[in-house]
C-alpha positions as CSV (number, residue, x, y, z in Angstrom):
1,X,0.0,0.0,0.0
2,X,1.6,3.4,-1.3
3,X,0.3,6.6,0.2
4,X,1.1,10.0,1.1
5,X,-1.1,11.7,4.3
6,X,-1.5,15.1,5.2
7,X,-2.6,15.9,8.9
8,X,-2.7,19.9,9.8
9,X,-4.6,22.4,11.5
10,X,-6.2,25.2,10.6
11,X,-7.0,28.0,13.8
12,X,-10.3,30.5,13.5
13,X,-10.5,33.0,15.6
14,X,-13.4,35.9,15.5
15,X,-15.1,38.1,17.5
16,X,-19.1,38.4,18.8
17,X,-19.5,42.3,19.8
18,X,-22.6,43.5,21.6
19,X,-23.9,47.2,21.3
20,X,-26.0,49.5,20.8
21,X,-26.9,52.0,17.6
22,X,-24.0,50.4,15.4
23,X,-24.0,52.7,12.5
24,X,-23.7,55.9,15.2
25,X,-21.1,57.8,13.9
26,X,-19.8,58.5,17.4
27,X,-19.7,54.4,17.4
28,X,-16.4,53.6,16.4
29,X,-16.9,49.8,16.8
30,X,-17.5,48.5,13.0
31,X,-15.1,50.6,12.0
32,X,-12.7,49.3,14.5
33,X,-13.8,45.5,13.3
34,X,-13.1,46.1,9.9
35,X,-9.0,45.0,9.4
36,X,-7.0,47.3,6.6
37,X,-5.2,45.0,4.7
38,X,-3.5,47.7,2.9
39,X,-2.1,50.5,4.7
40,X,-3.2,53.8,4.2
41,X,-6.8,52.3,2.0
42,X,-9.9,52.3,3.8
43,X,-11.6,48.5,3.2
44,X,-14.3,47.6,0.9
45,X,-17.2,46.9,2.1
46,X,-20.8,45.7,0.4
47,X,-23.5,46.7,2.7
48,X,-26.9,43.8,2.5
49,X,-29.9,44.6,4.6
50,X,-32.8,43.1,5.1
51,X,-36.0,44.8,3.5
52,X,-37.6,44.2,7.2
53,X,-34.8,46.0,8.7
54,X,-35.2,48.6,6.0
55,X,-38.9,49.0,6.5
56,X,-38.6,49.1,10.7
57,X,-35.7,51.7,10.0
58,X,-36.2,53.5,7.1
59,X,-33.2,55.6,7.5
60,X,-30.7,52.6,7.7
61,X,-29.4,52.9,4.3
62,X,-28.8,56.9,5.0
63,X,-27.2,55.9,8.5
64,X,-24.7,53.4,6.6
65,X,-24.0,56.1,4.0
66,X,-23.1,58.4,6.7
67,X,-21.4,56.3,9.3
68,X,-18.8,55.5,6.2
69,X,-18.1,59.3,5.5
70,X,-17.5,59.7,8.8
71,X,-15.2,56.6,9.4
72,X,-13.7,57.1,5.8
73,X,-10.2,56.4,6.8
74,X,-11.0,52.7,7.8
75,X,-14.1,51.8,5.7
76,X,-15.8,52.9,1.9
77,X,-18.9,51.7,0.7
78,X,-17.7,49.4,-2.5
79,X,-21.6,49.5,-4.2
80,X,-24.8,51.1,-3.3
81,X,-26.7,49.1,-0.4
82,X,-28.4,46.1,-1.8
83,X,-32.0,45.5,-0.1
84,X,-32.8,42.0,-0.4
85,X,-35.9,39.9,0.9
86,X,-35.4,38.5,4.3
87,X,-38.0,36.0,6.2
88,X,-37.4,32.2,5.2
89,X,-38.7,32.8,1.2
90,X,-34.9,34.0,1.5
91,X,-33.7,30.9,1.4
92,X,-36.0,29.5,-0.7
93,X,-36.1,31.8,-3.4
94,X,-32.6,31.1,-5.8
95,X,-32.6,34.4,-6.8
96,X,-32.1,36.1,-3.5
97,X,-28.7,34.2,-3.2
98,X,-28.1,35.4,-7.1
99,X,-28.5,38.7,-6.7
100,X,-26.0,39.0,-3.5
101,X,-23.3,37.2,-6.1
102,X,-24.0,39.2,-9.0
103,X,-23.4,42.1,-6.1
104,X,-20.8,40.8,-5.0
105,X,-19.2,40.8,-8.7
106,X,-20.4,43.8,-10.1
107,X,-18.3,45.4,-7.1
108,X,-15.7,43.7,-7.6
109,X,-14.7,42.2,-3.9
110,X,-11.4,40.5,-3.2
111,X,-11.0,38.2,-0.8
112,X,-10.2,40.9,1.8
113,X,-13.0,43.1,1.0
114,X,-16.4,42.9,3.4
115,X,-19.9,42.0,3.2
116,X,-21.9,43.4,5.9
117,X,-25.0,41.3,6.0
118,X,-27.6,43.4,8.1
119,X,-30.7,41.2,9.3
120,X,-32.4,38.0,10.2
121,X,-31.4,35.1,10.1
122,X,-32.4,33.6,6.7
123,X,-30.9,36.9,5.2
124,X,-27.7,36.2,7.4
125,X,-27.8,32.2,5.6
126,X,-28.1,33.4,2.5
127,X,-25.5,36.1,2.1
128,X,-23.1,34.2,4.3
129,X,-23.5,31.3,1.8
130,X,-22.7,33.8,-0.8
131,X,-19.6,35.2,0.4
132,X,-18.1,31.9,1.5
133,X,-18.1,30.8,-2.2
134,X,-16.9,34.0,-4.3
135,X,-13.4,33.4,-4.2
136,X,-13.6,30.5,-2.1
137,X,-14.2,33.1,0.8
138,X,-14.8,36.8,1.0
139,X,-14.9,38.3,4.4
140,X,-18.1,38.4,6.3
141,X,-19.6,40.1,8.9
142,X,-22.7,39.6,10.4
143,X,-25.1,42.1,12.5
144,X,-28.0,40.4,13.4
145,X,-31.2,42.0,14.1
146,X,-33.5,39.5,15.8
147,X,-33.3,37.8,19.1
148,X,-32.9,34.3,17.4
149,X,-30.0,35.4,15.1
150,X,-28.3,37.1,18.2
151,X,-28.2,34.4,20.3
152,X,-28.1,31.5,17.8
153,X,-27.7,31.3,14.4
154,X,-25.7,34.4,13.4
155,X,-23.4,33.6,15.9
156,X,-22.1,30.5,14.5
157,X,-20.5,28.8,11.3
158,X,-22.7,27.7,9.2
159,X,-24.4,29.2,6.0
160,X,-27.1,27.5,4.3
161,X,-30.1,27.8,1.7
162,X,-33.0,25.1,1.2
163,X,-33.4,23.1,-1.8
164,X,-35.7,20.3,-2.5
165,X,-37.9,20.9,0.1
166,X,-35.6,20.4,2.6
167,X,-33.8,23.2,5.6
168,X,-29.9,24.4,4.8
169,X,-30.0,21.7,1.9
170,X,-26.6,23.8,0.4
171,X,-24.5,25.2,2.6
172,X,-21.0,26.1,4.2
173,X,-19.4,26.0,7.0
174,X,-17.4,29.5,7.3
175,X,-16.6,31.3,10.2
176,X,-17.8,34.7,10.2
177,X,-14.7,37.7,10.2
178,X,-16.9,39.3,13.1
179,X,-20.1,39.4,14.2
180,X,-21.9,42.6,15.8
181,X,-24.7,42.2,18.1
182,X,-26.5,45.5,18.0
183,X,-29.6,45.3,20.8
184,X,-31.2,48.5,19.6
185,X,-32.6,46.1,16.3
186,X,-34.5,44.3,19.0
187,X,-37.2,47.4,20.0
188,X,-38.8,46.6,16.3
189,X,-39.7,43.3,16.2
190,X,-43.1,42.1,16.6
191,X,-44.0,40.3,20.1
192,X,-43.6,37.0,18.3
193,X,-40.1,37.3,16.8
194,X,-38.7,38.4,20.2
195,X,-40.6,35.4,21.9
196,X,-39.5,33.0,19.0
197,X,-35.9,33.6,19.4
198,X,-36.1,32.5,23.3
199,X,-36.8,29.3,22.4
200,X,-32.9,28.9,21.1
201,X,-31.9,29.7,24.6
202,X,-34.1,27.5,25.9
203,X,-32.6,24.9,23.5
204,X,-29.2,25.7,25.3
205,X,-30.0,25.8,28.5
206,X,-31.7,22.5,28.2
207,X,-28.2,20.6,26.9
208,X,-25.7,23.0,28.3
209,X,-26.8,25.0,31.6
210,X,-29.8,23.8,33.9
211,X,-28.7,27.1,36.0
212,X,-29.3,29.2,33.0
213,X,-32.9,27.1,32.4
214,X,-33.5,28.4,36.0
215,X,-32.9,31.8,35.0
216,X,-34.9,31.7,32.4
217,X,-38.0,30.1,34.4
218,X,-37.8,33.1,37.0
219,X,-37.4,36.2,34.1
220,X,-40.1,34.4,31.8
221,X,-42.8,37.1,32.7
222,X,-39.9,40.1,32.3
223,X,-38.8,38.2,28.6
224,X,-42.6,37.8,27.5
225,X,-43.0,41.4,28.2
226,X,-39.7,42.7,26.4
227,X,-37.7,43.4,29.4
228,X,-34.5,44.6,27.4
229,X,-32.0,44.2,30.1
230,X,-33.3,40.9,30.8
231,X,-33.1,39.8,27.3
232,X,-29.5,41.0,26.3
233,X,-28.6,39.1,29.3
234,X,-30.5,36.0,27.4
235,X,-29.2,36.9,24.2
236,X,-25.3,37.4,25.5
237,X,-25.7,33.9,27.7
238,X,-26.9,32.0,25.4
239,X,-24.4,33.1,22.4
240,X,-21.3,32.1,25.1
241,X,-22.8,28.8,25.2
242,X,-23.3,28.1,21.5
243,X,-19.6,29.7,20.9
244,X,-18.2,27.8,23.8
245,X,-19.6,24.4,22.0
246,X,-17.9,25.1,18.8
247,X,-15.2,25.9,20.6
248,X,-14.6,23.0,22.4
249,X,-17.4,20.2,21.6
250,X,-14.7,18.5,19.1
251,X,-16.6,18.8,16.4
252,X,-16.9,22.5,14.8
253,X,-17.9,22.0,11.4
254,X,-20.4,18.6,12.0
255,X,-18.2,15.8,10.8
256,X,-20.0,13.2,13.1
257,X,-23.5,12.5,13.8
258,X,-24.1,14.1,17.4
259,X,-25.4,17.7,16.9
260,X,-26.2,18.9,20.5
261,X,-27.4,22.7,18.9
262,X,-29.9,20.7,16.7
263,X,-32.1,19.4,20.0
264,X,-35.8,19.7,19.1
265,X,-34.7,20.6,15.1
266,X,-35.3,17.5,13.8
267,X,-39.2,18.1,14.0
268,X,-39.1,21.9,13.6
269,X,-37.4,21.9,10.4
270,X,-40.0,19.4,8.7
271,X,-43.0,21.5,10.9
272,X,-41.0,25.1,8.9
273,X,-41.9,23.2,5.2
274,X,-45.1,21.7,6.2
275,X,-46.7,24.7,7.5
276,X,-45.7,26.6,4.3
277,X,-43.4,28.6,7.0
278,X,-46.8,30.1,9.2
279,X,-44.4,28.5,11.8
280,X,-41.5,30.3,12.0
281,X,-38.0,28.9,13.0
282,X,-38.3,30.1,17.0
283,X,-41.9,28.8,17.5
284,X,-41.2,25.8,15.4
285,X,-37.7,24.8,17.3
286,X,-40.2,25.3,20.3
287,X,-42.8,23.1,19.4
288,X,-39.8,20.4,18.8
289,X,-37.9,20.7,21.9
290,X,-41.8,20.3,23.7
291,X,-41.7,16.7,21.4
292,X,-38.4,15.8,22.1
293,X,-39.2,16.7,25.9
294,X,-42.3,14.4,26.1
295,X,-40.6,11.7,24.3
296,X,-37.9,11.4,26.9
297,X,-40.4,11.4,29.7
298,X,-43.3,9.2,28.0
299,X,-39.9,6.9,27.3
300,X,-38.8,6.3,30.9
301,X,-35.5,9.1,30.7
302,X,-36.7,12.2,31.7
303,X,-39.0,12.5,35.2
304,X,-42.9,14.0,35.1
305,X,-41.7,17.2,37.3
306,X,-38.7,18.0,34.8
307,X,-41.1,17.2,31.8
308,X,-44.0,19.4,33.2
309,X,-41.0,22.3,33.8
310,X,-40.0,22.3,30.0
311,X,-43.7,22.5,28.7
312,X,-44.8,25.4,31.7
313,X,-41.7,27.1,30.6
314,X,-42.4,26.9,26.8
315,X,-46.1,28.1,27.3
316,X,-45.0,31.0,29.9
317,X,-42.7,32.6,27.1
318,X,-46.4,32.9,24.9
319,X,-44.0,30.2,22.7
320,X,-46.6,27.1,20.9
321,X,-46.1,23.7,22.3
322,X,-48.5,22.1,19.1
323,X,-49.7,22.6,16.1
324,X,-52.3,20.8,13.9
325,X,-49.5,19.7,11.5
326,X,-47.9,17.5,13.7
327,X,-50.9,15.4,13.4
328,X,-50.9,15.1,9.7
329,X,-50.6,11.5,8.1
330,X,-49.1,9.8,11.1
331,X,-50.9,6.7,9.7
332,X,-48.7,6.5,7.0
333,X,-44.9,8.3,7.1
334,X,-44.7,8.0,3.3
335,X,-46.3,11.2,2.6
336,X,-44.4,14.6,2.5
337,X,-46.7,16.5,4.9
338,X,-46.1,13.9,7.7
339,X,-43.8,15.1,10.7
340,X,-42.2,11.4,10.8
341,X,-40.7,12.1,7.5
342,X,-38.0,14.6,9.6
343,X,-36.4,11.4,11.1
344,X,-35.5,10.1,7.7
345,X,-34.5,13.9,6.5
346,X,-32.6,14.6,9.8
347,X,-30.5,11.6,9.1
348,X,-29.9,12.2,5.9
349,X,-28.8,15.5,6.4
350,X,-26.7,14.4,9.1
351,X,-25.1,11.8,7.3
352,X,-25.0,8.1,8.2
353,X,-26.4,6.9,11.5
354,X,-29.5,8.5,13.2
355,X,-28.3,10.7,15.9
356,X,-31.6,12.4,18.3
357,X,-30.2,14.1,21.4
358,X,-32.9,13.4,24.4
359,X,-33.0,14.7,27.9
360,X,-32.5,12.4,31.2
361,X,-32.5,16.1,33.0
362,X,-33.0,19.7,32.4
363,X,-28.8,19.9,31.6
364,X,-28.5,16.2,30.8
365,X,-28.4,15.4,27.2
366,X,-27.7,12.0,25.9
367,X,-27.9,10.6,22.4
368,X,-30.3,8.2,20.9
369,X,-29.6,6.5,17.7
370,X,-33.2,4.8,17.8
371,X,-36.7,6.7,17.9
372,X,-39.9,4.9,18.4
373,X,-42.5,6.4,15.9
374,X,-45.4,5.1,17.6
375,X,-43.9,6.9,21.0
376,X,-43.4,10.2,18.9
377,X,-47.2,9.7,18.1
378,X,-47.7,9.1,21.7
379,X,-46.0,12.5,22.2
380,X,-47.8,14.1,19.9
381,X,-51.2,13.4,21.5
382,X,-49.6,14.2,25.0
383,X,-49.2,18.1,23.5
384,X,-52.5,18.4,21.7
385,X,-53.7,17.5,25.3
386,X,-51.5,20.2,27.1
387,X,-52.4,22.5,24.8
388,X,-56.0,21.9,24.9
389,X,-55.6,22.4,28.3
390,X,-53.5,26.0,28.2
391,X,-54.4,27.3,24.6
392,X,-51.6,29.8,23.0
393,X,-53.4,33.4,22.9
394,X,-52.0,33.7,19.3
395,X,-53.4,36.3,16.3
396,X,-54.0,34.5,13.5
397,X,-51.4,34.4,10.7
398,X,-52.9,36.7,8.9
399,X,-53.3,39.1,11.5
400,X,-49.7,39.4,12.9
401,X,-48.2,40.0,9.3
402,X,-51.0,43.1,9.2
403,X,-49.6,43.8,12.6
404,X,-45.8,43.4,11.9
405,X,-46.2,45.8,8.8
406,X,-48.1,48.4,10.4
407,X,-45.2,48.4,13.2
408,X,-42.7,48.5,10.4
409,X,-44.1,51.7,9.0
């Protein structure tokens, strides 16, 4: 046997910033991020926002324009500001992730130029995905404008768009060049992106922190009624534990099986597609960590008072625990629209064996390579019954994108 090997290392370092009114001009922190790579030239940077961000703040685009003049030394504006669609149709929609490369080459960005991605998270997925493959790489830097981007998904590695039906079916993993936390994005979102977003922090406390679960249990009044302080507390907590995993779970960019970050995913990314994305990420990760939660007890792991904690939590953050979808051709897991279907995707995606991370404790994880679909049907009757019992007070679908516009204006 004739072979040459190659073993090496590669070290990623970057930064997660918290703040307030980024593009200031008395803030000096972006411009700070930014790294000259050639003395004496300010960087290039392409500025993407989200057309949500754009509508809650309709003088963003001005403020960028004029935090740039003001910092011209260290930063320029390589291209007008490109508003793209955010929301998940982001990720769906090819030519969302076309339009940020055709930006991104009509500017002509190096490798050591920027893009600035400014907004939720699908619109944080799609331009990071972007920018990792011009060039092999371009610089990125996130600010994240919702409570579920802050303390989950913009923080970390991967970029992804959906294809085929299925969540983050293309993607990368690529470290961001910085990310900025700005909390002053946070006063315009609608009651139910800054509850959804608590459900990721939830999701960590659950596998990484029971002492941070019992924090959460005693603010959830203060974080259902947009406490700010106690929120950026949530936000900056929660982001040190999903960093700290990356960091040091041994596995940064998902080469194994076990993904402790995707707890409760497996059901929520199938609910996402099968409710035609009414559920959005934060209440549909919360519905799957309430179905991961009762599977663990109904299966023997996880005791009735730890169980009834979760699901009381979940329901005091105004967050759903069920939805009628989960109920959907359980007879018969060949059709599209039935939850079951996740298991087979989740593996798939994963790669290889079927890896489900359970509870035995609020802060004790385990893994499971075997689910029992007719105790996930069990489950799913245990939280239509719950919810029966403690219905969400939640406006129709309708009725919160009427109200979400109307706060945007």
């Amino acid at each position: 046997m004739d072979f040459i090997e190659q073993q090496f290392t590669v070290p990623f370092r970057y930064r997660v910033y918290f703040t307030r009114e980024v593009f200031a001009r008395s803030n000096s922190l972006l411009a700070t991020a930014i790294a000259s790579t050639i003395p004496g030239q300010p960087s290039r940077v392409l500025f993407i926002v989200d057309d949500g961000v754009n509508r809650a703040r309709p003088n963003v685009i001005h403020d960028i324009e004029e935090y740039c003049r003001a910092h011209a030394t260290a930063l320029a504006v390589a291209s007008r500001v490109l508003v793209v669609s955010g929301g998940e149709q982001a990720k769906n929609d090819s030519s969302v992730a076309d339009t940020i490369l055709e930006a991104i080459h009509a500017a002509s960005l190096c490798r050591h130029s920027y893009v600035a991605a400014i907004g939720g998270g699908a619109v944080l997925d799609v331009a990071g995905y972007a920018a990792a493959t011009v060039h092999r790489g371009v610089r990125l830097i996130r600010l994240p404008t919702t409570v579920l981007a802050q303390d989950d998904s913009g923080v970390g590695v991967k970029n992804g768009i959906n294809r085929y039906g299925q969540k983050n079916y293309l993607g990368t993993f690529a470290p961001p060049f910085a990310v900025i936390n700005d909390f002053s994005f946070l006063t315009t979102l609608s009651d139910r992106d800054w509850r959804g977003g608590v459900a990721e922090a939830v999701k960590a406390s659950l596998i990484k922190d029971a002492g941070f679960f019992d924090f959460i249990e005693a603010h959830a009044a203060a974080l259902s009624n947009r406490d700010m302080h106690t929120m950026e507390t949530v936000i900056r907590r929660c982001a040190e534990l999903h960093l700290r995993h990356i960091a040091s779970g041994g596995d940064p960019f998902e080469m194994g099986s076990s993904r402790p970050l995707d707890f409760g995913h497996w059901a929520a990314h199938k609910l996402e597609g099968m409710t035609g994305h009414r559920l959005r990420h934060g209440q549909a990760v919360s519905i799957g960590i309430a179905l991961d939660t009762t599977y663990s007890h109904l299966a023997g792991w996880l005791s009735e008072p730890d169980w009834r904690r979760v699901i009381a939590l979940l329901q005091d953050l105004q967050l759903p625990v069920f939805t009628p979808e989960l109920g959907h051709h359980l007879d018969d897991d060949a059709q599209a629209a039935c939850v079951l279907r996740g298991l087979d995707e989740f593996r798939e995606h994963l790669g290889g064996q079927l890896t489900v991370m359970l509870l035995k404790g609020i802060g004790v994880p385990f893994d499971t390579h075997e689910i029992d679909r007719d105790l996930v049907v069990r489950s799913i009757d245990a939280l239509k019954t719950l919810q029966d019992q403690r219905p969400l007070r939640e406006e129709s679908h309708e009725h919160q994108i009427a109200l979400e516009r109307k706060s945007a204006r």
